[in-house]
N, CA and C atoms of all chains as a GROMACS GRO file, in nm:
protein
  564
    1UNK      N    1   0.423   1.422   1.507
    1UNK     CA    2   0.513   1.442   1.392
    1UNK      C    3   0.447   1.534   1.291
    2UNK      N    4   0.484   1.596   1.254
    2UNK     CA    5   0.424   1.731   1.209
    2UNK      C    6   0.547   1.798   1.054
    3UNK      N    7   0.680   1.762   1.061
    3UNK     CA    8   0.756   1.799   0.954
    3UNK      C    9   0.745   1.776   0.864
    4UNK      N   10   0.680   1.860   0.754
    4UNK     CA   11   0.655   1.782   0.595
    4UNK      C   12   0.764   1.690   0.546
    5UNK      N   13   0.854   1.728   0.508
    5UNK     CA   14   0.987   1.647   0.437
    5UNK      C   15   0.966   1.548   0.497
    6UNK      N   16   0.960   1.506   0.693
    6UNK     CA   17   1.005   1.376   0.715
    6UNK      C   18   0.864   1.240   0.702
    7UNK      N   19   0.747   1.342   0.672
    7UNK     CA   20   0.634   1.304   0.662
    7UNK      C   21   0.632   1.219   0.500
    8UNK      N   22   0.689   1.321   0.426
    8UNK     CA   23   0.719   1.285   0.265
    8UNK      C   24   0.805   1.173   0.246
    9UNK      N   25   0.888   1.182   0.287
    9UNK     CA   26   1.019   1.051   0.325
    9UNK      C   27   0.942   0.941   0.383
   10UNK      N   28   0.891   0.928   0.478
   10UNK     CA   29   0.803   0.796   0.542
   10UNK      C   30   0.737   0.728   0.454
   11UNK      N   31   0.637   0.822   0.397
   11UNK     CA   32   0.546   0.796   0.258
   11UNK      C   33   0.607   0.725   0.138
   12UNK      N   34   0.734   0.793   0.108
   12UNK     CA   35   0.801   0.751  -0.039
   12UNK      C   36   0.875   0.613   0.039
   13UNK      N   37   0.935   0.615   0.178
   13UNK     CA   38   0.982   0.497   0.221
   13UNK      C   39   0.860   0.355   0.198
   14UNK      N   40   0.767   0.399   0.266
   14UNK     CA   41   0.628   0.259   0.226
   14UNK      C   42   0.625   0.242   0.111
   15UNK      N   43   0.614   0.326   0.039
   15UNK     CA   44   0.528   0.325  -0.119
   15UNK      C   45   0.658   0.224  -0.216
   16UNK      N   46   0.799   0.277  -0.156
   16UNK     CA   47   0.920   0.220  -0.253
   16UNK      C   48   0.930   0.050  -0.214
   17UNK      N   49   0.916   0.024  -0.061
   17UNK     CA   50   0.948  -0.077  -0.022
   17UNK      C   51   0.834  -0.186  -0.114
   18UNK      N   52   0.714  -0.150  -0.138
   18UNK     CA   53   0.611  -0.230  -0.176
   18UNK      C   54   0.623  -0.263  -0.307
   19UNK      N   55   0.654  -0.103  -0.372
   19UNK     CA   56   0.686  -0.141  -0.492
   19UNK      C   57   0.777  -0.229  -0.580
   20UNK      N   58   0.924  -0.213  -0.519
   20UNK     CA   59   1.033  -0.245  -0.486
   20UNK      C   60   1.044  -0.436  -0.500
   21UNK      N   61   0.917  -0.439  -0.377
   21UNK     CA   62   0.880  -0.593  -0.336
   21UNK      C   63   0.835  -0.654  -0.453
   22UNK      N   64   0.704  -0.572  -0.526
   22UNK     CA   65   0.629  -0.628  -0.660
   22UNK      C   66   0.685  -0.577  -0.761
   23UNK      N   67   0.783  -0.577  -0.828
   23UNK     CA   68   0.850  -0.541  -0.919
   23UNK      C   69   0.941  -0.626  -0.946
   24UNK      N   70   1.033  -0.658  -0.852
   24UNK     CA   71   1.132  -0.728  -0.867
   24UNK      C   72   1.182  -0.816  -0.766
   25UNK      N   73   1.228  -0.970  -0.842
   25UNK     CA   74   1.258  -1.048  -0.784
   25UNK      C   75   1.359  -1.097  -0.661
   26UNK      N   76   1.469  -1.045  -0.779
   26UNK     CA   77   1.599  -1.107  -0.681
   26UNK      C   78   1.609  -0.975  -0.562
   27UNK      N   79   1.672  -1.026  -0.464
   27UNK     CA   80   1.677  -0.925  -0.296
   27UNK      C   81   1.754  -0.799  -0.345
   28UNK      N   82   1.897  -0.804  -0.433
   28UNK     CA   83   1.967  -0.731  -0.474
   28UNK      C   84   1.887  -0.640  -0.571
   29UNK      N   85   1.834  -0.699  -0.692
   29UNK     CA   86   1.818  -0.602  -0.755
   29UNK      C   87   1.655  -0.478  -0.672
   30UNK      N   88   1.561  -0.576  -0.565
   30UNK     CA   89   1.469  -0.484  -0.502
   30UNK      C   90   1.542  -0.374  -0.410
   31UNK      N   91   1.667  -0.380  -0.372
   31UNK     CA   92   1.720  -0.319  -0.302
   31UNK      C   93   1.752  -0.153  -0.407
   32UNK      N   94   1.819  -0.254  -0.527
   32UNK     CA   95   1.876  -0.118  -0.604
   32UNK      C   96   1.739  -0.051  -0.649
   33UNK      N   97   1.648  -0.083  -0.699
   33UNK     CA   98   1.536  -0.047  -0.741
   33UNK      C   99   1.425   0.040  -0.624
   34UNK      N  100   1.440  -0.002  -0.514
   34UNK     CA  101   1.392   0.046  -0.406
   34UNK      C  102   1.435   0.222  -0.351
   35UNK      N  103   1.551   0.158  -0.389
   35UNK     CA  104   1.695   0.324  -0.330
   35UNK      C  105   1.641   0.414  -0.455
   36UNK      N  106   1.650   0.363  -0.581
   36UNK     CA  107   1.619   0.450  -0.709
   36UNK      C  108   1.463   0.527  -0.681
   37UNK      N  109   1.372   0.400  -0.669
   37UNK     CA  110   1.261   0.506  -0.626
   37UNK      C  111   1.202   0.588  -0.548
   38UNK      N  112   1.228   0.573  -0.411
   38UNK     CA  113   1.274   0.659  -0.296
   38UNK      C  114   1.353   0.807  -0.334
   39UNK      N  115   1.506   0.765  -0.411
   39UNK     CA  116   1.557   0.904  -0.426
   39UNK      C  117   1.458   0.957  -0.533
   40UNK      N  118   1.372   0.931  -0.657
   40UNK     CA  119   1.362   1.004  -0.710
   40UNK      C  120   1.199   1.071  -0.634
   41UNK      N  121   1.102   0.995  -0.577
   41UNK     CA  122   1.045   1.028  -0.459
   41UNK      C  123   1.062   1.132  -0.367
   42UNK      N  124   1.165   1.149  -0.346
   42UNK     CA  125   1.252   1.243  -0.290
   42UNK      C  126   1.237   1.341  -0.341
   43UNK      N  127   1.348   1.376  -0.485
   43UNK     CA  128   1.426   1.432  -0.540
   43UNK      C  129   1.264   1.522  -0.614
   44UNK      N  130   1.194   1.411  -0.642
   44UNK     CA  131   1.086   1.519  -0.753
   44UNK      C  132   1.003   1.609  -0.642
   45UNK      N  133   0.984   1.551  -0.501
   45UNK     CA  134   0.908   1.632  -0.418
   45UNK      C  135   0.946   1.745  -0.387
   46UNK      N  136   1.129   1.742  -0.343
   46UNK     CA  137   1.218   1.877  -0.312
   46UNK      C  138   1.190   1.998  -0.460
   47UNK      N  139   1.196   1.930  -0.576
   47UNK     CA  140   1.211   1.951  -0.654
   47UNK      C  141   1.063   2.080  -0.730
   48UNK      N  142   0.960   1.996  -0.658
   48UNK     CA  143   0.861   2.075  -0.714
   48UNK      C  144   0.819   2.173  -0.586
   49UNK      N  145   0.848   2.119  -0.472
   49UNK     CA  146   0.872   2.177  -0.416
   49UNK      C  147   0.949   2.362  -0.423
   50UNK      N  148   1.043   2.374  -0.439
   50UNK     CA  149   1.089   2.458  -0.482
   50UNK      C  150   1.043   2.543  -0.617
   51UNK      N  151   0.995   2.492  -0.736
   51UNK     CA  152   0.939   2.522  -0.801
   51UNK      C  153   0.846   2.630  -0.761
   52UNK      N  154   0.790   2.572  -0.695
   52UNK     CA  155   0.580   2.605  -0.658
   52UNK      C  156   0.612   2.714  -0.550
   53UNK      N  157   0.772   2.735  -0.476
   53UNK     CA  158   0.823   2.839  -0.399
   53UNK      C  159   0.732   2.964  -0.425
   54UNK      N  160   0.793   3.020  -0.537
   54UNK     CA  161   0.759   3.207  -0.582
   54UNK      C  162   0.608   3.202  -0.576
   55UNK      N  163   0.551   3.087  -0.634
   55UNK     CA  164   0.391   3.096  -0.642
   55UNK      C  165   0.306   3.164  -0.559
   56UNK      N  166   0.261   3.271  -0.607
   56UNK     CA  167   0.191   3.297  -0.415
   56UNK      C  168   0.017   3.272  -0.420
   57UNK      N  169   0.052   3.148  -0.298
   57UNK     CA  170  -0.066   3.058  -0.289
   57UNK      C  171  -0.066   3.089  -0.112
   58UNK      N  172   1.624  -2.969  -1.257
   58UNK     CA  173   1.564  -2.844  -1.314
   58UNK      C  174   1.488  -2.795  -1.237
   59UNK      N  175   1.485  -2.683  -1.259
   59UNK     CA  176   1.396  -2.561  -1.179
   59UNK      C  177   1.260  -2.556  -1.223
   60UNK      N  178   1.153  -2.528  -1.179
   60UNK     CA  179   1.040  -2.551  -1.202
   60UNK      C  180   0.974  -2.396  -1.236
   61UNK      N  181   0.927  -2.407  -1.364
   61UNK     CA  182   0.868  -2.277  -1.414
   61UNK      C  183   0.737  -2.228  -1.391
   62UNK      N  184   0.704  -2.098  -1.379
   62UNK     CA  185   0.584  -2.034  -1.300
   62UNK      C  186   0.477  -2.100  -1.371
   63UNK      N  187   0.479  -2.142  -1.515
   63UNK     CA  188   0.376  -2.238  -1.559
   63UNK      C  189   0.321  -2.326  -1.522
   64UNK      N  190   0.414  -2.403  -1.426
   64UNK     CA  191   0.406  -2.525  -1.364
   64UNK      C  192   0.324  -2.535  -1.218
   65UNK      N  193   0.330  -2.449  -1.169
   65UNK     CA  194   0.232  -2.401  -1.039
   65UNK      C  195   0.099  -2.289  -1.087
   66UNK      N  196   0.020  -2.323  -1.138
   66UNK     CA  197  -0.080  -2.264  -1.223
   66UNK      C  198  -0.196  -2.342  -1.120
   67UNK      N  199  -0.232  -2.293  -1.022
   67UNK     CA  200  -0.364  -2.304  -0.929
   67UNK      C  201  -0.489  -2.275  -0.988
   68UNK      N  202  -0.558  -2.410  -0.937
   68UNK     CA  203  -0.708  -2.376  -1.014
   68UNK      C  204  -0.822  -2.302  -0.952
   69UNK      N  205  -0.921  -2.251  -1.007
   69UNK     CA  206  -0.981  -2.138  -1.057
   69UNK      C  207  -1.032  -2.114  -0.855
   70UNK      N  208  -1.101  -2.229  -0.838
   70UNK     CA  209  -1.154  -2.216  -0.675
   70UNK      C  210  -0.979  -2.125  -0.601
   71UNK      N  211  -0.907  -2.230  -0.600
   71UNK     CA  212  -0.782  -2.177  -0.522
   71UNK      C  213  -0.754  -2.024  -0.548
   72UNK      N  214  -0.754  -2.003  -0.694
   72UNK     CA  215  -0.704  -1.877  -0.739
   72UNK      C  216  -0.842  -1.778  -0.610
   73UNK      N  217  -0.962  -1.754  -0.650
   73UNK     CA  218  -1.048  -1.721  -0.562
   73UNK      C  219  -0.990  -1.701  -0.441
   74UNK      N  220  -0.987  -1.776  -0.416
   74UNK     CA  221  -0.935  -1.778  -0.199
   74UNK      C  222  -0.794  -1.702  -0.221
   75UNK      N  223  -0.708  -1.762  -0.265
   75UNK     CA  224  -0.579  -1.672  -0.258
   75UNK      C  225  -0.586  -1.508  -0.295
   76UNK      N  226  -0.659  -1.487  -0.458
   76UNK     CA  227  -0.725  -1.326  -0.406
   76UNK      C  228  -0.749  -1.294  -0.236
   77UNK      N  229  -0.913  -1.344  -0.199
   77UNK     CA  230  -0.945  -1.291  -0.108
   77UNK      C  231  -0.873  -1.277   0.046
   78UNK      N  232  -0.808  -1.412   0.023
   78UNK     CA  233  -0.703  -1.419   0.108
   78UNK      C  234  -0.608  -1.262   0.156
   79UNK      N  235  -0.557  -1.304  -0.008
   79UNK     CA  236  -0.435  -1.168   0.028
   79UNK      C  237  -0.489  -1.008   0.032
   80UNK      N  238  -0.630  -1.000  -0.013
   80UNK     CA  239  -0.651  -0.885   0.079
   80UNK      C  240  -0.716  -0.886   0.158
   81UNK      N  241  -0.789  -0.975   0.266
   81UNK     CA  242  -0.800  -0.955   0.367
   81UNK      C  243  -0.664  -0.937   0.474
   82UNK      N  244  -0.564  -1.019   0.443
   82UNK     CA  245  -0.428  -1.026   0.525
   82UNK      C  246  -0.324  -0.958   0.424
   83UNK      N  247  -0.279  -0.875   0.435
   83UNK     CA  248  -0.157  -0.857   0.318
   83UNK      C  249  -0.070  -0.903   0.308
   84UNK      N  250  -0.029  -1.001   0.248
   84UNK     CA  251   0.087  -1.074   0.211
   84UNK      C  252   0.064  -1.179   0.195
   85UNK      N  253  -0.069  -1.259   0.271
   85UNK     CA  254  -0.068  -1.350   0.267
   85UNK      C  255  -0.113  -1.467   0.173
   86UNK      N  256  -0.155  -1.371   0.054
   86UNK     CA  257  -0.149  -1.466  -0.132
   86UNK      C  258  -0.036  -1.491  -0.107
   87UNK      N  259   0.075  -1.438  -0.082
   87UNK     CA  260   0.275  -1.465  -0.155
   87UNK      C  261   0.278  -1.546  -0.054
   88UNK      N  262   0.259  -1.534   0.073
   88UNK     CA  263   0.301  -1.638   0.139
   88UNK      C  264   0.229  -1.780   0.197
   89UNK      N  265   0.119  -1.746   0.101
   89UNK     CA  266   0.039  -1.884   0.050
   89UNK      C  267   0.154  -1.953  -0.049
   90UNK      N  268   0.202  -1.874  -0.158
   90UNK     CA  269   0.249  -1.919  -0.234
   90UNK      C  270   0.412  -1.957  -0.237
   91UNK      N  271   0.425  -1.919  -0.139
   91UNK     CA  272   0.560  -1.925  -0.077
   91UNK      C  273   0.671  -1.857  -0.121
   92UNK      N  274   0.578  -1.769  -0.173
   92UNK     CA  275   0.666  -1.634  -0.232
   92UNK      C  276   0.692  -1.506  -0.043
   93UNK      N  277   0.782  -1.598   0.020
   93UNK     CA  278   0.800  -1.553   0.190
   93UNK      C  279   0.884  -1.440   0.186
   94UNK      N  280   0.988  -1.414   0.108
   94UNK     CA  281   1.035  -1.279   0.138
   94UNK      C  282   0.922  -1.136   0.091
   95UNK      N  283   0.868  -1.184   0.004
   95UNK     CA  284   0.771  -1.070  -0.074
   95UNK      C  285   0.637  -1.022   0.011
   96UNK      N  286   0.595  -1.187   0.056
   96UNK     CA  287   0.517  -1.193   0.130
   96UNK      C  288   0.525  -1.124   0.291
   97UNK      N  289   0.645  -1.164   0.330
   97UNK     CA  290   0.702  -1.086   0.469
   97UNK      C  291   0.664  -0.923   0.446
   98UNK      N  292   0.722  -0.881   0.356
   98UNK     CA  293   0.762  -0.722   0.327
   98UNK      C  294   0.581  -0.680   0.334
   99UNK      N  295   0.500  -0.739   0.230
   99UNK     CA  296   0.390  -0.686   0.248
   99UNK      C  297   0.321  -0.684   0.337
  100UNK      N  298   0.303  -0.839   0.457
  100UNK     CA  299   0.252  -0.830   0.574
  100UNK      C  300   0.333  -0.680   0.661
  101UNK      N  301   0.427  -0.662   0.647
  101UNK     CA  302   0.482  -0.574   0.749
  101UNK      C  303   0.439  -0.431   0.726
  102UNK      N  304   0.436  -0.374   0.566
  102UNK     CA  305   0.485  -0.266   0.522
  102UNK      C  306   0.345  -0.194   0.564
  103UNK      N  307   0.265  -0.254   0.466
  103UNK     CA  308   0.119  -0.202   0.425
  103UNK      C  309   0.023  -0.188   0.591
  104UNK      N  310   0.007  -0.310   0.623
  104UNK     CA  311  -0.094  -0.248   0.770
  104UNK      C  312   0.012  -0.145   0.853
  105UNK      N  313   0.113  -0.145   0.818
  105UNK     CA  314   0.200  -0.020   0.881
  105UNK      C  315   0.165   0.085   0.862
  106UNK      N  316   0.153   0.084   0.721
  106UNK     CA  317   0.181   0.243   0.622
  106UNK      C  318  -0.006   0.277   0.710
  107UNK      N  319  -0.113   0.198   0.695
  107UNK     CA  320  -0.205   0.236   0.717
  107UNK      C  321  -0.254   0.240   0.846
  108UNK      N  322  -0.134   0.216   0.925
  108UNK     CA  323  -0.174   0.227   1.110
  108UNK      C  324  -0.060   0.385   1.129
  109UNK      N  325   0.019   0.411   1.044
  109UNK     CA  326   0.093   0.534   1.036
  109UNK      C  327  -0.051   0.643   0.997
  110UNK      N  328  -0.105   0.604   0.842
  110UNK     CA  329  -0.197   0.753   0.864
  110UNK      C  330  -0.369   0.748   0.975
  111UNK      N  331  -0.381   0.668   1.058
  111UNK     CA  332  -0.448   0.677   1.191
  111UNK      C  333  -0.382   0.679   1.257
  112UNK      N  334  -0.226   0.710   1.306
  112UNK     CA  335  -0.151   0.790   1.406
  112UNK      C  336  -0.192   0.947   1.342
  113UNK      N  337  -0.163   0.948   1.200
  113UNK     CA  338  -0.179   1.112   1.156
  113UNK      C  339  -0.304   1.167   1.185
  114UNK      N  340  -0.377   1.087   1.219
  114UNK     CA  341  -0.519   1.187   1.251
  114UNK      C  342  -0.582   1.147   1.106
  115UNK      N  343  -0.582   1.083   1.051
  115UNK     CA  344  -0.654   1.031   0.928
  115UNK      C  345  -0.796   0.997   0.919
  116UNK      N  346  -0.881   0.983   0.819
  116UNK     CA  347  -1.000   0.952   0.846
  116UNK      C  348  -1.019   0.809   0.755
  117UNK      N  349  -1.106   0.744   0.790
  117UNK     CA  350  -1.173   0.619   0.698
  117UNK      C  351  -1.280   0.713   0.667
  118UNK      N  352  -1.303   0.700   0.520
  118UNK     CA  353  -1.398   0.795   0.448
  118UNK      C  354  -1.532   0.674   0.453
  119UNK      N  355  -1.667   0.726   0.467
  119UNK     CA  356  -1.759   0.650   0.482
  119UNK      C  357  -1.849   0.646   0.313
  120UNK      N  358  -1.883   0.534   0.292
  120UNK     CA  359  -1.963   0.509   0.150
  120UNK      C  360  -2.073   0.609   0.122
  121UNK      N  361  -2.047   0.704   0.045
  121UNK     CA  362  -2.137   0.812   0.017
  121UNK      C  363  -2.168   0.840  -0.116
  122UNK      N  364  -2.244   0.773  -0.184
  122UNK     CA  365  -2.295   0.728  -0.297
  122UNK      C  366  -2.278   0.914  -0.378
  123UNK      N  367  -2.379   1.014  -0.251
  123UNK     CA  368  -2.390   1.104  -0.322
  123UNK      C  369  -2.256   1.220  -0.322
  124UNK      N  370  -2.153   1.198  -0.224
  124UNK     CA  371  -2.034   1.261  -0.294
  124UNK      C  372  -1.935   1.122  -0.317
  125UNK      N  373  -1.885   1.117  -0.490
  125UNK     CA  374  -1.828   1.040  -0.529
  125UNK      C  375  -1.712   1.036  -0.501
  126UNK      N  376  -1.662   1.140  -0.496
  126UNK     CA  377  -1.464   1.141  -0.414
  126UNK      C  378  -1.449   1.074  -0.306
  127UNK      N  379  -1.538   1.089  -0.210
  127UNK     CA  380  -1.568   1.027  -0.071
  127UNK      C  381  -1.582   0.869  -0.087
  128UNK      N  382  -1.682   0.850  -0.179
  128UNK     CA  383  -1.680   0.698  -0.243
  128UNK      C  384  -1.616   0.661  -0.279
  129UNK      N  385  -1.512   0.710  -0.367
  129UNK     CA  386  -1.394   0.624  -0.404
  129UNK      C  387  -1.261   0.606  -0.296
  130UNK      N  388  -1.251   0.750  -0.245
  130UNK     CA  389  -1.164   0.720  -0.125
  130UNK      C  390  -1.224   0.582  -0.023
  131UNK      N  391  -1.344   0.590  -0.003
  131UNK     CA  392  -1.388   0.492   0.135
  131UNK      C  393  -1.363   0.327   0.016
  132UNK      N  394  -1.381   0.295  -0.132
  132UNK     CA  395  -1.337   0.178  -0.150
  132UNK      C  396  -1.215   0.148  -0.149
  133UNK      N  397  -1.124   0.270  -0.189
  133UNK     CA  398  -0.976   0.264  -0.097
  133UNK      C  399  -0.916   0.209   0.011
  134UNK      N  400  -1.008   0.253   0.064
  134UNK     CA  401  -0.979   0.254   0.247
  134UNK      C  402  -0.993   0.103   0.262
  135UNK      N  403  -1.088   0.053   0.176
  135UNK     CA  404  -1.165  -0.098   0.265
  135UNK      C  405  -1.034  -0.128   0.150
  136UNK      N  406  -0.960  -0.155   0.073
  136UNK     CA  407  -0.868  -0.242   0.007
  136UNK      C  408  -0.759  -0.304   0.093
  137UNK      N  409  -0.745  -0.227   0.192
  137UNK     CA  410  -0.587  -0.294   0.309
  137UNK      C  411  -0.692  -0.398   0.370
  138UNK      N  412  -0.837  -0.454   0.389
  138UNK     CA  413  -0.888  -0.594   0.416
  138UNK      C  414  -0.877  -0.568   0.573
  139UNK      N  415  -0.837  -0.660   0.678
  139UNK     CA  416  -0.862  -0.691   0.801
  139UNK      C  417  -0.840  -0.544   0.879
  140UNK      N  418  -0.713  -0.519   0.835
  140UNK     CA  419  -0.689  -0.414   0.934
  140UNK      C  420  -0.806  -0.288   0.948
  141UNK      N  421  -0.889  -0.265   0.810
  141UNK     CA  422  -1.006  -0.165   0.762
  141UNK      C  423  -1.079  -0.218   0.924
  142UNK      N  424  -1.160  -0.294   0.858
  142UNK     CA  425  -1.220  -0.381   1.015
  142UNK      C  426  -1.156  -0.379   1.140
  143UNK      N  427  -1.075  -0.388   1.166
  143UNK     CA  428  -1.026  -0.360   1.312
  143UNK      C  429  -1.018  -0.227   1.322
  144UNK      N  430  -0.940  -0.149   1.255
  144UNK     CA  431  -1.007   0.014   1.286
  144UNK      C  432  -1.099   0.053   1.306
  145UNK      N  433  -1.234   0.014   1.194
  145UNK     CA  434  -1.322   0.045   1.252
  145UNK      C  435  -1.420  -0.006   1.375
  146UNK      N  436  -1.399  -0.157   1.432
  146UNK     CA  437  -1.421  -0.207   1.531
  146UNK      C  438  -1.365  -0.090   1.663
  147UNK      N  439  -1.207  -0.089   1.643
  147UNK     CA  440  -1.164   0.016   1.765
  147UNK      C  441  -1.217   0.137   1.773
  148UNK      N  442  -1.295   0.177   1.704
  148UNK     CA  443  -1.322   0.319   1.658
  148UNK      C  444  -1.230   0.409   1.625
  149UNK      N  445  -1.096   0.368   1.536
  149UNK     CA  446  -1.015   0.433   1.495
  149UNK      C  447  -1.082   0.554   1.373
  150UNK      N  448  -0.996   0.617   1.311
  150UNK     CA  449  -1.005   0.660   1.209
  150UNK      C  450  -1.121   0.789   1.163
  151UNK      N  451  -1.132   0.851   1.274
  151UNK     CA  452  -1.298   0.921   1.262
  151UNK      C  453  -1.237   1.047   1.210
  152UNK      N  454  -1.089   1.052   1.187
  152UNK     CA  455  -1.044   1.162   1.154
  152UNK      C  456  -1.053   1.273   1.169
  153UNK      N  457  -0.965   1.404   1.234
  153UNK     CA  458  -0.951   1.535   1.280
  153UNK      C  459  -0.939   1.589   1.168
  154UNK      N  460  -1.019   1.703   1.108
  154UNK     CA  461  -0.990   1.776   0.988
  154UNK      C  462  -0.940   1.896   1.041
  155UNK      N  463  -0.901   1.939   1.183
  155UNK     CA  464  -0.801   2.057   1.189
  155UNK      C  465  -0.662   2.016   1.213
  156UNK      N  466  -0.622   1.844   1.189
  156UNK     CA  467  -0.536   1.880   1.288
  156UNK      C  468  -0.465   1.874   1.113
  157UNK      N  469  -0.335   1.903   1.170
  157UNK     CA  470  -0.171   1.938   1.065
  157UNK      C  471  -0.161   1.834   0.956
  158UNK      N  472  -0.181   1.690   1.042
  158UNK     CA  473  -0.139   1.562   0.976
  158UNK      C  474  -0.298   1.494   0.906
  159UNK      N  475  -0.386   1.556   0.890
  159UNK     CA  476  -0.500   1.516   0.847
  159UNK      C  477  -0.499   1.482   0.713
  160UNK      N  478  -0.449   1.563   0.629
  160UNK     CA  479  -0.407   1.499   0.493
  160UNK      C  480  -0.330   1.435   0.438
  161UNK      N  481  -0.206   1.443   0.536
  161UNK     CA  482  -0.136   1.317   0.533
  161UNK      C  483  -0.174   1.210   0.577
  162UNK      N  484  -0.268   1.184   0.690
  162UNK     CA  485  -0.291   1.051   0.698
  162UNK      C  486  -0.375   1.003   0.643
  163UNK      N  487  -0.445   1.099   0.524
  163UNK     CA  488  -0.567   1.021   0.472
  163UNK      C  489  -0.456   0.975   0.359
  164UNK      N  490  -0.397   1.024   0.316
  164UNK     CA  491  -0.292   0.946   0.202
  164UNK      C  492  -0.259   0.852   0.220
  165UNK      N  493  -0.186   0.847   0.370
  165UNK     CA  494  -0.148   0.695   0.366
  165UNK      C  495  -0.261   0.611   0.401
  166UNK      N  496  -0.357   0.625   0.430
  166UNK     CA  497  -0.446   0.524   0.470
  166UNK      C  498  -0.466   0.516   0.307
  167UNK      N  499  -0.511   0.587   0.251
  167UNK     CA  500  -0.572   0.561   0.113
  167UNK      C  501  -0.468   0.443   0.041
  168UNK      N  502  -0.381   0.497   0.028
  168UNK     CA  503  -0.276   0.467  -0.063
  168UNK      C  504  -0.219   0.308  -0.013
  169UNK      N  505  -0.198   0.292   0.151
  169UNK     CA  506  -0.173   0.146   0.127
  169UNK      C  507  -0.304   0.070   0.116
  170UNK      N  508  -0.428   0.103   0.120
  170UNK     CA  509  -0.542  -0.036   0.036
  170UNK      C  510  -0.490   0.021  -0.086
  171UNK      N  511  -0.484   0.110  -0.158
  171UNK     CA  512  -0.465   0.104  -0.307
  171UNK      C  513  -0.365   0.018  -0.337
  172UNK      N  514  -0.231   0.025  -0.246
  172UNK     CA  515  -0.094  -0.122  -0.293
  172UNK      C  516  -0.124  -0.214  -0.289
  173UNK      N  517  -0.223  -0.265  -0.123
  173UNK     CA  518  -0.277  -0.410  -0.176
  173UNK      C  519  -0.371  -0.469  -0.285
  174UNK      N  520  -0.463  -0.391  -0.276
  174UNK     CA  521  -0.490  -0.371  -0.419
  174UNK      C  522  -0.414  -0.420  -0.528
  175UNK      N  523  -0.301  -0.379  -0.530
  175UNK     CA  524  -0.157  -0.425  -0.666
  175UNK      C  525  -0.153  -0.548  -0.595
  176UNK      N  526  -0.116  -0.544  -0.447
  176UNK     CA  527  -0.049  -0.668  -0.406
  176UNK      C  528  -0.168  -0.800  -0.431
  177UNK      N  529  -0.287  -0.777  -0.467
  177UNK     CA  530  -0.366  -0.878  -0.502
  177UNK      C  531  -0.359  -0.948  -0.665
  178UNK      N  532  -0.338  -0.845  -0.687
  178UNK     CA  533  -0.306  -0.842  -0.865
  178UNK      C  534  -0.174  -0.936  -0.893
  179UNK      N  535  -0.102  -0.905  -0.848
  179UNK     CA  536   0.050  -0.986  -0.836
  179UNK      C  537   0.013  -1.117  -0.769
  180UNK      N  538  -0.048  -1.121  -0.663
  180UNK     CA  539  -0.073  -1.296  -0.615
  180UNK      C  540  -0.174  -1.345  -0.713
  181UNK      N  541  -0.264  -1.290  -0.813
  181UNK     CA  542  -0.328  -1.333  -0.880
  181UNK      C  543  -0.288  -1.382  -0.990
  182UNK      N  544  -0.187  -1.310  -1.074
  182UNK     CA  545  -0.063  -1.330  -1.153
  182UNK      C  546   0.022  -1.434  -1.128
  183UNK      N  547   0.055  -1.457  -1.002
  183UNK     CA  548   0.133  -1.572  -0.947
  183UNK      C  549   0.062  -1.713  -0.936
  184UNK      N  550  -0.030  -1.723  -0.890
  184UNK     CA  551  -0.129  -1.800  -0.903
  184UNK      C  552  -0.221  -1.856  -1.032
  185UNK      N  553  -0.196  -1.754  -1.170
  185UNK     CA  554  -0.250  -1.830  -1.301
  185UNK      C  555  -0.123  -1.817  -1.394
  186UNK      N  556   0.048  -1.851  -1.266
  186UNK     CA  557   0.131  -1.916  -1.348
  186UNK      C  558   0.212  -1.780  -1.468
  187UNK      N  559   0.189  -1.649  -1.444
  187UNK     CA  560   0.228  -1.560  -1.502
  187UNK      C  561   0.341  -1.496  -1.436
  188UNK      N  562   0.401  -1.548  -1.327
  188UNK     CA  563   0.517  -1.439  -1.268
  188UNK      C  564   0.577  -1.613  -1.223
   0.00000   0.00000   0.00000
C-alpha cells in the first residue's frame, strides 16, 4: 500500500476512533465526534495539501 | 440511583496495577474497570494501528541517549506495552529506510504508544473517581 491519501485516511481513521473512544461517553455522541474528527483530519490534510502545491520543494 | 464516579475511587496499590496494566495490554485499565465498550475499541484499535506501521516497513527506534529524537521516538515506541515486546521478540520492526511507507510506519508505530499513553491517563482518571 503505497497511496498517500489512503495511507492518511487509515491514520486519521485510528487516531479518531481512539480519540473518539476517550473523549466521549455515550456510543452516539463518539460516533458524531469520531465522523467530525476524521473529516476535519481529512479536510485539513487535502487542504494543506494543496496549499504546499506551488511550493517548489 | 446510579452510582457516581466518586463512588468507585480505587486505592492507591490498585490504581498502580491498573496503570501498568493498561499499558502493557491496551484497554485493559477500562476493561478492568468495566468501562467494556471503551475498553474493546482500545484493545482492538491501538495494537492495530501499531501492527499497521510494521506492515509499512516501520522501525522501533532503539534508546540512544546520544541522538535525542531517536530517544524520544524509541520511549514512544515502548508506550503500546506488550505488543513493543513481541515485535521485538519476532524481530519485527528493524525498519527499511528506502522503502515508500517508512515514514509512515514510523508514525503509526509512534503515535499509537503515544494514545496509550492517553489511554493510561484516562484509566488513571477513572480509577481516582474523576471520569
Amino acid at each position: 500500500m503505497s497511496d498517500h491519501v489512503a495511507l492518511m485516511a487509515v491514520f486519521a481513521a485510528f487516531v479518531s476512533v481512539t480519540f473518539a473512544a476517550l473523549m466521549r461517553d455515550d456510543p452516539r455522541e463518539q460516533l458524531a465526534f469520531g465522523a467530525r474528527l476524521f473529516g476535519g483530519f481529512i479536510g485539513a490534510g487535502l487542504l494543506l495539501g494543496w496549499l504546499l502545491y506551488p511550493l517548489p520543494l | 440511583m446510579r452510582a457516581t464516579a466518586a463512588e468507585h475511587v480505587q486505592s492507591p496499590t490498585n490504581t498502580y496495577l491498573i496503570c501498568a496494566v493498561a499499558w502493557l495490554i491496551p484497554g485493559a485499565g477500562h476493561l478492568w474497570q468495566r468501562r467494556t465498550q471503551k475498553g474493546i475499541v482500545f484493545l482492538i484499535a491501538l495494537p492495530l494501528m501499531f501492527a499497521t506501521g510494521l506492515w509499512l516497513e516501520g522501525r522501533i527506534f532503539p534508546f540512544q541517549i546520544i541522538e535525542p529524537l531517536v530517544a524520544l521516538a524509541a520511549i514512544a515506541d515502548l508506550g503500546i506495552g506488550l505488543p513493543y515486546f513481541v515485535a521485538r521478540m519476532l524481530g519485527a520492526g528493524a525498519g527499511r529506510v528506502v522503502a515508500l511507507t517508512y515514514e509512515y510506519g514510523n508514525a503509526f508505530i509512534i503515535v499509537a504508544g503515544l494514545l496509550n499513553m492517553l489511554v493510561v491517563l484516562d484509566a488513571f482518571d477513572i480509577a481516582q473517581g474523576r471520569k
